[in-house]
C-alpha positions in Angstrom: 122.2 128.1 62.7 119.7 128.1 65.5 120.8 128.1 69.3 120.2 124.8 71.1 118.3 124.8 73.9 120.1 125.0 77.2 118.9 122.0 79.3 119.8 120.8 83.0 118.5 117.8 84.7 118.8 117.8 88.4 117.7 114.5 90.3 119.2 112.5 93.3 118.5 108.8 91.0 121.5 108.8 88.3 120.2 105.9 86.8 117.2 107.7 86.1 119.1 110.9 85.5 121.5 109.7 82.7 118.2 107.7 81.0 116.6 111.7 80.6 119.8 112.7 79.3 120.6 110.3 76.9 116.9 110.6 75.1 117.0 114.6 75.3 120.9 114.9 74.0 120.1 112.7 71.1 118.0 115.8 69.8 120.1 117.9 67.4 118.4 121.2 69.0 118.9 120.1 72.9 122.4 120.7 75.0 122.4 119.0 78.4 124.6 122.1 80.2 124.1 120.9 83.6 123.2 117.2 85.8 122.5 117.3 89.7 121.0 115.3 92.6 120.0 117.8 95.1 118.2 121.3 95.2 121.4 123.2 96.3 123.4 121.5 93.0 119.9 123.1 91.1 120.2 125.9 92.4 124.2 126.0 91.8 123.6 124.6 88.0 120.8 128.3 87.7 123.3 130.5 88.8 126.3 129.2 86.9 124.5 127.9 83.4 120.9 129.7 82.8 119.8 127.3 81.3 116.6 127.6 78.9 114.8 124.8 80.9 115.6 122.9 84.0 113.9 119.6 84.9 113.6 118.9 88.7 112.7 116.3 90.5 109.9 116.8 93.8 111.9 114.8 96.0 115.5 115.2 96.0 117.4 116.1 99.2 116.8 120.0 100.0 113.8 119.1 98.3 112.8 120.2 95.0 109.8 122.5 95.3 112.0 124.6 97.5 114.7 124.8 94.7 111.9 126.0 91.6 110.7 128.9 94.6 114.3 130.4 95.0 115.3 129.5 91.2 111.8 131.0 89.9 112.5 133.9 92.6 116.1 134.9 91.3 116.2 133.7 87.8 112.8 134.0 86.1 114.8 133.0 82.6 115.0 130.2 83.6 111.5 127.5 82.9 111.4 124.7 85.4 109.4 121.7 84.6 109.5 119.1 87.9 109.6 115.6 86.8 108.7 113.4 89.3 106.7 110.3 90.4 104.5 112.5 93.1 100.7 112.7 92.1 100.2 114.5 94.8 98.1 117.2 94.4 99.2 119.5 96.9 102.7 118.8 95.1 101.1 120.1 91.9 99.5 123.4 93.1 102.8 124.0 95.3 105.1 123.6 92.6 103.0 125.7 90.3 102.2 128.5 93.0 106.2 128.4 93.6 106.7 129.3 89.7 107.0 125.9 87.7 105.9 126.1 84.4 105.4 122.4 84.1 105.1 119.2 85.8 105.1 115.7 84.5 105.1 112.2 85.8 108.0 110.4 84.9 106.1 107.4 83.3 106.0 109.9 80.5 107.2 108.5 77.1 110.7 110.4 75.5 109.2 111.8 72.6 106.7 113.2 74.9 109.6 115.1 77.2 111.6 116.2 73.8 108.3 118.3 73.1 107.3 119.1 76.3 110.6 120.6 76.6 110.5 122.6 73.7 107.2 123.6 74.3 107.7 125.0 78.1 111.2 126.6 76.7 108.5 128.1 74.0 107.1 130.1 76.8 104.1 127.4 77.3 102.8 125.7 80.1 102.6 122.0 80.8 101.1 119.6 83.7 100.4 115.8 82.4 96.8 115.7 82.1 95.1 113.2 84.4 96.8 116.2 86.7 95.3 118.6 85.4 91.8 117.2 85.2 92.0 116.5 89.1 93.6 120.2 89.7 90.2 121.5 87.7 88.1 119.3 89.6 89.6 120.7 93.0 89.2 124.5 92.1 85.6 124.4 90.7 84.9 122.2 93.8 86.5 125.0 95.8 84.8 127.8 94.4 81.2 125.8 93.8 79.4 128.5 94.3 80.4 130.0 91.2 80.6 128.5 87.6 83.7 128.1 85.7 81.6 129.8 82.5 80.3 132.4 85.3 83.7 133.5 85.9 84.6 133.5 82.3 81.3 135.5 81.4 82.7 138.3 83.5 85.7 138.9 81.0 85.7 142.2 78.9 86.1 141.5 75.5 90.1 142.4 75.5 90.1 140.4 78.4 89.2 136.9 76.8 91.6 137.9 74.4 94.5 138.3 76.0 93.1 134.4 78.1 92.6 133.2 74.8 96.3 133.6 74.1 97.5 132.9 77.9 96.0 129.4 77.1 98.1 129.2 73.8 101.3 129.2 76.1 101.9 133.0 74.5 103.9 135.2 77.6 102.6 138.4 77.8 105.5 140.1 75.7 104.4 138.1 72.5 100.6 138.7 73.7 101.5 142.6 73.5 102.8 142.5 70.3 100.2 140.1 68.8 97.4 142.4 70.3 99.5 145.8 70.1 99.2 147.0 73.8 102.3 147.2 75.9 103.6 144.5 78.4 102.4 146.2 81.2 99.0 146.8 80.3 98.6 142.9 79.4 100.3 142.2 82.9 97.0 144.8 84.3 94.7 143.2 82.8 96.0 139.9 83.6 95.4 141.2 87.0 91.7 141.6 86.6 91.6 138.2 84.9 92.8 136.9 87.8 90.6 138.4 90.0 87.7 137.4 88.2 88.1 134.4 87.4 89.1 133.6 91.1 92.5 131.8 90.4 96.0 131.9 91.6 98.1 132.1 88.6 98.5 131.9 84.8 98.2 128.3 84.7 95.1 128.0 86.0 93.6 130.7 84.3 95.1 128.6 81.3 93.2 125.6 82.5 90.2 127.0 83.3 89.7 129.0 80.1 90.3 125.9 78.2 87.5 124.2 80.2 85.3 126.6 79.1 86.1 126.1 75.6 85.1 122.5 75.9 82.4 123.3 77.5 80.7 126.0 74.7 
């Protein structure tokens, strides 16, 4: 029999709270291990559970960006999706610098969180899309004078592999094996991806390299 997924749902609105866990513990492969209202209870729930995936709200007392950066920090297991209302998009790019590997607005339908759940527990990434059209937007608008495709054009041919996969949601363990090169030579040349392509993280490499696909 396969393991459930290990999920824990921290936000300071029970209402809300028990709603989320209701529609995800209905789901014969989803445990709710852990509930909360503020960042030191997330933080408290990651020490004492590990769970598979956390969901966190922005705005909870001790606020909830600082709980993903010291939860990210000290138990990278773990994958932290922040559910919120915020559309902020220094919110986004915070959350996702401080190592969230999702974030959705909490208009978002419960079918929609069952597989977004699975998904980010499957080592993908996910930010509801309106976000992540406006999060484009900003970083070609930040780097405009340079081309999304220029950046990509740069890539060595192992290179746009390896993005290829980073935009499947593949970590680079599974990209090693897929591609047979060892997890730290992916994590090198997911350096000079990086670099080239002038973002911050793996998620916006993800973005971007799926912008391009569009695009061609």
């Amino acid at each position: 029999m396969t393991e459930r997924l290990q999920v824990a749902i921290v936000d300071d609105h029970p209402l809300f709270r028990e709603g989320v866990s209701q529609a995800l513990s209905r789901q014969t492969d989803i445990e709710i291990v852990g509930e909360g209202g503020t960042a030191a209870e997330a933080i408290s729930i990651a020490a004492r559970r590990l769970p598979d995936v956390m969901l966190l709200d922005v705005s909870m007392p001790g606020g909830g960006i600082n709980a993903v950066r010291e939860i990210a920090a000290t138990y990278p297991v773990i994958n932290v999706v922040m559910l919120t209302v915020s559309q902020d998009e220094e919110d986004v790019t915070t959350a996702l610098r401080a190592g969230a590997r999702g974030y959705v607005l909490k208009g978002v339908a419960a079918r929609d969180l069952v597989e977004i759940v699975r998904s980010v527990a499957r080592g993908e990434v996910y930010v509801t899309p309106s976000l992540a059209a406006s999060l484009l937007f900003d970083m070609n608008r930040a780097s405009s004078n340079r081309s999304a495709t220029t950046g990509l054009d740069d890539l060595t041919e192992r290179e746009r592999q390896i993005l290829e996969r980073v935009a499947a949601g593949d970590s680079n363990k599974e990209i090693g094996a897929q591609l047979q090169l060892s997890e730290k030579t992916v994590k090198h040349h997911m350096t000079n991806i990086l670099q080239k392509l002038q973002v911050r993280n793996r998620v916006e490499a993800a973005l971007l390299a799926r912008t391009g696909e569009r695009k061609s």
